[in-house]
C-alpha positions as CSV (number, residue, x, y, z in Angstrom):
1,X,106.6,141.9,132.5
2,X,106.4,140.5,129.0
3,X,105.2,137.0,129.1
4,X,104.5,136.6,125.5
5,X,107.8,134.5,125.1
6,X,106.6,132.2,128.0
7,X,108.0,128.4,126.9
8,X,105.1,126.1,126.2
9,X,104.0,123.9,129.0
10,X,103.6,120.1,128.4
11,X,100.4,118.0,127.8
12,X,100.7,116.9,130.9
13,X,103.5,116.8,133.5
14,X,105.9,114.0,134.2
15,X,107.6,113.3,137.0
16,X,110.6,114.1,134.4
17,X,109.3,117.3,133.8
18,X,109.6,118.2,137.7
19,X,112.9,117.3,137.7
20,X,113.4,119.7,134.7
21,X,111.4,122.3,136.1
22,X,113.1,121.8,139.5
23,X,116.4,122.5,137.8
24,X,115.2,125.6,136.0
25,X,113.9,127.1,139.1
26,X,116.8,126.3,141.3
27,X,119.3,127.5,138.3
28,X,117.4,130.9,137.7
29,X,117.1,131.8,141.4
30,X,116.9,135.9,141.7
31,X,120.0,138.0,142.7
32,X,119.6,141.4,143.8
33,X,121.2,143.8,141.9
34,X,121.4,147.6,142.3
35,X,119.0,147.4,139.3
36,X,116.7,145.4,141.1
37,X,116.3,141.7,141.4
38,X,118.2,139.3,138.0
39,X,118.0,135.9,137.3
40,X,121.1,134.5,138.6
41,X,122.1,132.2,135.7
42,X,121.4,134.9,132.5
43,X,120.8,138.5,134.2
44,X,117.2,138.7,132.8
45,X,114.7,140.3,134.9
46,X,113.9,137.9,137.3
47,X,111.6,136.3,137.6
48,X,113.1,134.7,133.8
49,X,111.0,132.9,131.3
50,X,112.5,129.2,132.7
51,X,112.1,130.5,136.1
52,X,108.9,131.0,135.0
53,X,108.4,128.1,133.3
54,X,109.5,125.8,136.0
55,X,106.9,127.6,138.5
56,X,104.1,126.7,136.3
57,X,105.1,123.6,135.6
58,X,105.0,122.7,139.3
59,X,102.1,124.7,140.1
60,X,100.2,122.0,137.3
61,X,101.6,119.1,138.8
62,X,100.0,120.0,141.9
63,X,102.9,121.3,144.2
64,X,102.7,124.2,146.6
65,X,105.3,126.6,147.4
66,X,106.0,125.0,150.4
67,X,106.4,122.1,148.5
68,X,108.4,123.5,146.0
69,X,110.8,125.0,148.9
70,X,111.4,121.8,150.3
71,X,112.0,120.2,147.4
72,X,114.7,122.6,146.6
73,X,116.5,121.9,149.4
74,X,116.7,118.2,149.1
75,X,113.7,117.6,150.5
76,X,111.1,115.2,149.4
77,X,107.2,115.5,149.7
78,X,104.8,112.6,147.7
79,X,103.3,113.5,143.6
80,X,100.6,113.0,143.2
């Protein structure tokens, strides 16, 4: 996978940019496809450069998967 055309990551991460990056992730979930597995929202190899970008964005702020799960399904866990 060609992560050259990764989007940049912030300075540092705001609690706006985990709503952001909670979108992006929950928006460019993977579909399987007889091709394999495609980002829901564009068809891109998933996992997609906002996909992507949303996991690393979390992963900075501090979150866990586990985290991240809940928090995708209306969950709520404390930022640090």
């Amino acid at each position: 996978m060609d992560t050259s055309d990764d989007l940049p990551m912030p300075p540092y991460v705001t609690t706006e940019d985990v709503v952001f990056a909670l979108r992006a992730v929950s928006v460019h979930a993977p579909e399987q496809r007889p091709d394999g597995q495609r980002c829901r929202k564009d068809q891109a190899a998933h996992p997609c450069r906002l996909h992507r970008w949303g996991r690393r964005v979390l992963t900075k702020r501090g979150l866990t998967d586990g985290q991240i799960q809940t928090l995708l399904s209306g969950g709520t866990v404390a930022l640090r």
